[in-house]
C-alpha positions in Angstrom: 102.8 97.7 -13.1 104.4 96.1 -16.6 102.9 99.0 -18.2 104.5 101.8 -16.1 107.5 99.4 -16.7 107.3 99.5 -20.2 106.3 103.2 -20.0 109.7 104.4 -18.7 112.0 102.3 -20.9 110.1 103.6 -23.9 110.7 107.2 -22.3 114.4 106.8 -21.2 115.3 105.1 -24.5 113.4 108.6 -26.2 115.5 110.8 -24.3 119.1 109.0 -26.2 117.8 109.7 -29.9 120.0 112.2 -31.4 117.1 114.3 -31.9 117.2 115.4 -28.5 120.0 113.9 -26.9 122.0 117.0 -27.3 119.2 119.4 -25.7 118.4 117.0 -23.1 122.0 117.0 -22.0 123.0 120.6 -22.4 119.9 122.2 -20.2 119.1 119.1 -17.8 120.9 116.7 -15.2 118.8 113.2 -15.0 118.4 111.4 -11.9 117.1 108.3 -12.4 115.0 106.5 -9.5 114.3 103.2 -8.9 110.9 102.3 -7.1 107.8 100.4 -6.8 110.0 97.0 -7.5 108.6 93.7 -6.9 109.1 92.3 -3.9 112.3 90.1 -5.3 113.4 93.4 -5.7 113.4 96.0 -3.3 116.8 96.3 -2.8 117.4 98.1 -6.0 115.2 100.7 -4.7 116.5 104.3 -4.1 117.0 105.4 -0.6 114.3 107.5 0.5 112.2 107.4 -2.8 109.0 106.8 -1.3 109.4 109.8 0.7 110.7 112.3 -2.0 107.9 111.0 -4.5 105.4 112.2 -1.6 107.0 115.2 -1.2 107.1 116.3 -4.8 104.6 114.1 -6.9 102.0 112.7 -4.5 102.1 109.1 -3.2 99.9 108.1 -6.2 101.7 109.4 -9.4 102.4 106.5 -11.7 105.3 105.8 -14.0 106.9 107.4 -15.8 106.9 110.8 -14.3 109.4 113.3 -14.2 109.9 116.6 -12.1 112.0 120.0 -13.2 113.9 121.5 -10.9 115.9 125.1 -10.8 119.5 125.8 -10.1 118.0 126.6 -6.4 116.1 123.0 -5.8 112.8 124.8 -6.5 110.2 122.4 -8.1 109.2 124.0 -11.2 107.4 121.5 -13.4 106.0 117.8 -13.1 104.9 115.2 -15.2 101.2 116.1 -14.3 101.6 119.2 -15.9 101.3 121.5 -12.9 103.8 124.6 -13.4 104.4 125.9 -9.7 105.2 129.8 -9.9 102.8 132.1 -12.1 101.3 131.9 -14.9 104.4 134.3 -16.8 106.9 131.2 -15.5 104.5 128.6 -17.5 104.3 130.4 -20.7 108.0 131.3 -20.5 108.9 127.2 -19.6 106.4 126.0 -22.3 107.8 128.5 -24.5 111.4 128.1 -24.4 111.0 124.6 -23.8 108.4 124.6 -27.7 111.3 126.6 -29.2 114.1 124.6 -28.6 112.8 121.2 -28.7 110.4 121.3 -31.7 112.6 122.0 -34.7 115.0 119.6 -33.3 112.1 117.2 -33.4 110.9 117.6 -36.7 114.3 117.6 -38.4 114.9 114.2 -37.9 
């Protein structure tokens, strides 16, 4: 578990550099969600996280993962990689997603 730990602060402190804080925030709304705390713990648990990681990421996804949603609640993307309309929607996410985060990364 230390490693997923480790795994998400790593991630969540990558998504505050400025080279793509400013995307990050202008196309995405983060939730973050607390779960699979130690028993000394549990009560800084999400409501209901158990039950919406089943529902959109499978009882056993590990940490960190992350799910995109549209305007509409639809899942579009996960952290596994699976793209969940056709295969036009995944080469126009990973596309548009290439083009506006790459430059950004390399600049810095």
């Amino acid at each position: 578990m230390q490693a997923g730990v480790a795994g998400v602060k790593k991630w969540t402190s990558q998504l505050k550099t400025r080279c793509v804080k400013k995307f990050f925030d202008d196309h995405f709304i983060i939730w973050h969600l607390t779960i699979d705390e130690s028993k000394d713990k549990k009560h800084l648990e999400n409501p209901g996280v158990y039950q919406f990681r089943e529902k959109f990421a499978g009882a056993n996804q590990g940490l960190p993962s992350w799910l995109i949603f549209n305007s509409k609640g639809q899942l579009l993307a996960d952290s596994q990689i699976r793209l969940f309309q056709t295969r036009q929607l995944k080469r126009l996410v990973l596309a548009r997603f290439l083009s506006l985060t790459l430059p950004g990364l390399f600049s810095c």
